[in-house]
Structures are given as C-alpha cells and as structure tokens.
N, C-alpha and C positions, 0 to 999 in steps of 0.2 A: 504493500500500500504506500502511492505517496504522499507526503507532509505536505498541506496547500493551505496556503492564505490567497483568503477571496477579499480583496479592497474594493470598493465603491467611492465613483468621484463625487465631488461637489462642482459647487457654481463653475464655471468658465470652460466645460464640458459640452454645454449644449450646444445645438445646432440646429435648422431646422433640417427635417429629414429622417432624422434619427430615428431607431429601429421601424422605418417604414415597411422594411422587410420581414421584423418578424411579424409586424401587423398581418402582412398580407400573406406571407408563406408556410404561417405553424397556426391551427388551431386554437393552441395554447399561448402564444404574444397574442393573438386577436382578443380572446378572454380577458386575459391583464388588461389591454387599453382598453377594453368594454367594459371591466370593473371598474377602474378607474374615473372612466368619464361617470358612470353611474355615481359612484360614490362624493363625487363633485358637484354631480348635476350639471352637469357642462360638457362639452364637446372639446375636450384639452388634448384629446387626439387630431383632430381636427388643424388644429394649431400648433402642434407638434411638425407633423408632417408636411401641410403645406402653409403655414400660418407667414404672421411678418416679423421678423427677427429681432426688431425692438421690440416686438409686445413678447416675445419667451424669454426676452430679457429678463423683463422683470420680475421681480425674486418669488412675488406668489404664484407663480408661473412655470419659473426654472426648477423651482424645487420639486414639484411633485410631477414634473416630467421628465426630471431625471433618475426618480424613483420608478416609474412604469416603464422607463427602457431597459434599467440595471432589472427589473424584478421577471421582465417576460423574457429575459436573457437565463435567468433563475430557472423559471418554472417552466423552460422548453430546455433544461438541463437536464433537470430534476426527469421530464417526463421520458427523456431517450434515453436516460441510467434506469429508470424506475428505480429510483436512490433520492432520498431527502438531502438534501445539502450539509446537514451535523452526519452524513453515512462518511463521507468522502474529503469532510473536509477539516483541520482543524483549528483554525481561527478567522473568525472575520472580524474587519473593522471598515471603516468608512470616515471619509475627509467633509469634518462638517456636517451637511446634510447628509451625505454620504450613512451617518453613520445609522441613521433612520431606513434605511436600505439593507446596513448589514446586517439589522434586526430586526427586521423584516426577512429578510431571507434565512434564516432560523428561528420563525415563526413566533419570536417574544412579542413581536406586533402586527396583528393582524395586515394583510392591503391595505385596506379601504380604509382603517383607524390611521396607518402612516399618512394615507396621502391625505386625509381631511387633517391632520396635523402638520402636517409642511404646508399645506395651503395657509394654517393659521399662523405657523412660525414667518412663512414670508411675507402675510401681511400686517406683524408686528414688530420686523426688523425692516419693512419698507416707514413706516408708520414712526418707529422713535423718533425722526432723526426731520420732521418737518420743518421748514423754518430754519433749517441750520445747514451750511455749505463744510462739505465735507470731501474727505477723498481717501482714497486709497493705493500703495502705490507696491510695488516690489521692488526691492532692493537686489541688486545684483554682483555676486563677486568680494561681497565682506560677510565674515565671522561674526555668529551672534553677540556676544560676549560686544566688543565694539561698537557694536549698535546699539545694546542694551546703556552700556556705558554712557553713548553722548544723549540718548532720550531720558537718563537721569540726570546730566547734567543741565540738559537745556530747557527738561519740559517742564517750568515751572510760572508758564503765563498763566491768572486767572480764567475760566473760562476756555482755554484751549487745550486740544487732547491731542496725543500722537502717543500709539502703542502699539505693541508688536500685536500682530492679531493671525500671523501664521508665523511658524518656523518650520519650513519645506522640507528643506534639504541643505546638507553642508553649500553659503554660497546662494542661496535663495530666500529671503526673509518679507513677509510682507507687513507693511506697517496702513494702519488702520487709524482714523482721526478727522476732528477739524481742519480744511484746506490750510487754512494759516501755518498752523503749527506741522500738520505734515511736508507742507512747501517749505517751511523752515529749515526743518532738521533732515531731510532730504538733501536741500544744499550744502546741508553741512559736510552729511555722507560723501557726496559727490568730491568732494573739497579736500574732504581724507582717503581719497582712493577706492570707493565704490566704484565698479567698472561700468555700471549704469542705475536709473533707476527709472521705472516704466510705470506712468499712470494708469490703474486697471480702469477698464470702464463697467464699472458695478453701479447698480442702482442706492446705495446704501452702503455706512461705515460698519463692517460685519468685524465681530470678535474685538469689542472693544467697550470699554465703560460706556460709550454712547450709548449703547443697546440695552441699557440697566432698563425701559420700560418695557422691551423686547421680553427681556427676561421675565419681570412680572407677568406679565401677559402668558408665555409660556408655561410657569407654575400654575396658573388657572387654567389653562389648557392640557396638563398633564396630568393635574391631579385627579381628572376622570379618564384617566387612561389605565388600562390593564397591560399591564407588562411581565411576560411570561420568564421563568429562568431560563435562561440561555443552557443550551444541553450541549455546547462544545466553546471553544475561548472564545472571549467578545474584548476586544482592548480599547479603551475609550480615549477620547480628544485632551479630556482636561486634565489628565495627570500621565496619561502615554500606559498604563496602567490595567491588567484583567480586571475586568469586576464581573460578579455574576448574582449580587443580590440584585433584585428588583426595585427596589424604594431606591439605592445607591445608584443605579443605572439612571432610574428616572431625576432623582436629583442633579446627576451631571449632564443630564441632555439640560436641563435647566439652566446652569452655567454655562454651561458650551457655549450660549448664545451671545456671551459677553469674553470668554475666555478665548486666550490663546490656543490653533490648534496645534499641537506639539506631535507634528507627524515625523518627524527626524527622529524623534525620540521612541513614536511609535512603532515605527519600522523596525527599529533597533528591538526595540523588546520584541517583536513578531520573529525578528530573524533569531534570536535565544531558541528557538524551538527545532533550530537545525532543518527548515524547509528545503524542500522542490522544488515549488515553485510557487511564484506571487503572480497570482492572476484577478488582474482588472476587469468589472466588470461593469460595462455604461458605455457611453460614446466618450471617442476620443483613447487618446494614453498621454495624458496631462500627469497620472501615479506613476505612470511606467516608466514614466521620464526622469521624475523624481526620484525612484524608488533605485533606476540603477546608476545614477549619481554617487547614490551610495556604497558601491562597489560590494554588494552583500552576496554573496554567495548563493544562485537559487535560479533557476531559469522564471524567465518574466515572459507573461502574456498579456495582449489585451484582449477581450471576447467583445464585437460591437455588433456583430452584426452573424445571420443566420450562417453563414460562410464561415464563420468564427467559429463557432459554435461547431459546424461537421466539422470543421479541420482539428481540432482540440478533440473530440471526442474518436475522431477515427485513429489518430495518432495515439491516444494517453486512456481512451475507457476503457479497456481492457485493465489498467491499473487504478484506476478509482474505486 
C-alpha cells in the first residue's frame, strides 16, 4: 500500500471551465455539481463553466466552487476504486478553504453542509472589510524570519495592519492588510533584497486581524455545524498540526479565518509520515508548485481533470 496525502487548493485556483468534464463525462461529477447547485439554490455550475470571470472571483463564489471540482474529483475516485478515501489514503489537508474540502472528502462534513458554509464564510470575509482599502501582496525571494522582523519593526501606525496571512513555501510569503501599511512595508522589503513583490488580485484582506468580524460571523455559522471524527490524519492551517477532536477542528476553522496559513510548516509535518506521494486535488497545481519547492521527498501529482483521474488510477490503482 502507498502512503498519500491528498491536498486541496484554495483561492487563486479557479478558473472558469473547471471540471466541465467531469460534469459532462462521469455520472458521479454531474451528481456533485447537481448537489451542489441544489444545496445553494442556485445554478453555480452554470457559472463555473461558462460564467464571467470577475463574478467567480468573488470569494462567495470561488469558495464553494472550488469545493464541487476538488469533491467530484473525490467521488469519481472513490466510485472507480469502490474505496472511500480514509481506505487508501493517509492524511488530508487543505490550503484555507481548501481545508473545508479535505473534510469533506473524509466525510466529517457533509456536501451540501460544506458548500452552504463556504458560501457563508465568503460572504463574511467579503463583508468585514467594507469601507476600508486594503491589499494583499506576495512577497518573493526573502526568508520569513526577515519579514516577520521589519513588520514588527515598522507596523506600528494606528489604524493600519500589514500581517503575514500565508507562509507558502521557503521564499514565498504573503502579506495581508490595509493598502497603506502593506504598500509601506512592501517597499521596504523590496529595498532589503526581496526579489519581487506581486499584488494578488483578491476581493478581500484574507488571514489577517481585518477578518476579526469574519470570524464572528463564522463561530455563528459553525456552531450549528456537525462535524464528524476524522477516521484517518487531518492536519490543520493554524498550528500546521493533526487534530482529530471535533469541537478542536471546528474551533480552528474559526481562526483560520483570521490566522496565518502555515502551509510550509504543514507540509513538513505531512512529509514526517515518510509518503509516496502528495496528490492535489482541484484545478490548477498552484500546491504542487509549492509543495516541490520544498524538495520533500515523494512523487507529486495534480488530478484536474477526468484525464487525470484515468491516468493516476490506470498507473497506481492497483496499489491503493
């Protein structure tokens, strides 16, 4: 048997198009996106596949569409192993939203409960931050450590935020804040030898004390959530860390929305389990990219599409 970690991407993954194929080529993607739109009440397939690119932008949009392409990638896995996903596999995790997918895909949260929940979480991390100019940027080519340093030396204007709100990869950092202070300390970066630094185009300052109403808002939306024990490893965002109590899980989705995701860290504990292989599962390979940065030892896939899917399992099912 091989050792597999299944990752699930977040935000700047989408695309329109995306899993158009398993819609139309497996019984089981067409199911997913018809539970989906169902459980919505909305036609967010529709919009997926041939919609307008600014509107799946937007975060109550991206998020639970990039849940229905990661989950019918799942469940037309699951159906050609006739294997649940904890048979074959043994840890998932997920970047950000991502991680609402990874537990969903070993069943601690229902579909239709994820995606009416990422609908809510995107439009309370769309929503904190009204009224306020803000931005988000990636930093390229410097050491966290560094960074951490001059954002404690510098960030002390009233009113203005600049925080790390990812740590990717050795040499990718992103910072999260009000335009001011992120444009600031940015230059500064740039000034001590960042090799770039690239404005993301996000609707919202994600993973940062901005999203404190984000947060509340989320606590109210979780606490009628049922979340199941995870039956194989689940490693979370805000401490890089297994958890597998229930209340504990749902308390860090809680954070998460304001916390740092600490996927350098994550990986690193994934890869302690002496894996196979790290296989991506959603559009794009925005982890896979990240992931072998890290020079971790393990063969890396991405699975996007129905093509993906026979070639991975004609190759490797025999060993799941």
């Amino acid at each position: 048997m091989k050792k597999i970690a299944l990752v699930f991407p977040g935000q700047g993954s989408q695309k329109i198009g995306m899993g158009e194929d398993l819609y139309l080529n497996h019984k089981i993607g067409k199911k997913v996106f018809n539970e989906i739109d169902q459980c919505l009440d909305e036609d967010l397939s529709k919009l997926i596949f041939n919609g307008n690119e600014k509107e799946l932008q937007l975060t109550r949009n991206t998020q639970p569409a990039l849940l229905a392409v990661s989950m019918a990638i799942i469940k037309i896995i699951e159906f050609e192993l006739k294997k649940k996903t904890e048979d074959f596999v043994e840890v998932v995790l997920g970047h950000s939203l991502g991680e609402y997918s990874a537990l969903c895909s070993i069943d601690c949260i229902s579909l239709c409960e994820s995606a009416k929940i990422l609908r809510k979480r995107g439009d309370a991390m769309q929503n904190a931050v009204r009224n306020i100019e803000t931005s988000m940027v990636a930093v390229i080519g410097m050491e966290l450590d560094i960074i951490e340093k001059e954002i404690n030396r510098l960030n002390n204007k009233k009113n203005e935020i600049c925080e790390i709100a990812n740590d990717n990869c050795p040499g990718q950092v992103i910072l999260s804040g009000t335009k001011n202070s992120v444009d600031f300390i940015s230059q500064k970066l740039k000034s001590l030898g960042a090799r770039s630094v690239i404005e993301l185009n996000v609707s919202a300052p994600f993973h940062c004390s901005l999203m404190k109403n984000a947060r509340l808002k989320m606590q109210d939306a979780l606490s009628e959530v049922v979340i199941e024990k995870p039956k194989i490893k689940f490693i979370n965002n805000v401490n890089a860390n297994f958890v597998y109590n229930p209340e504990e899980i749902k308390k860090l989705l809680v954070e998460q929305v304001q916390s740092r995701v600490r996927w350098r860290e994550s990986i690193s504990e994934a890869s302690s389990l002496n894996l196979d292989f790290i296989i991506e599962i959603g559009p794009g390979r925005v982890l896979t990219g990240l992931n072998k940065r890290m020079k971790i030892d393990a063969g890396y896939f991405n699975i996007s599409t129905l093509e993906d899917i026979n070639n991975f399992l004609r190759k490797y099912g025999d060993d799941l």
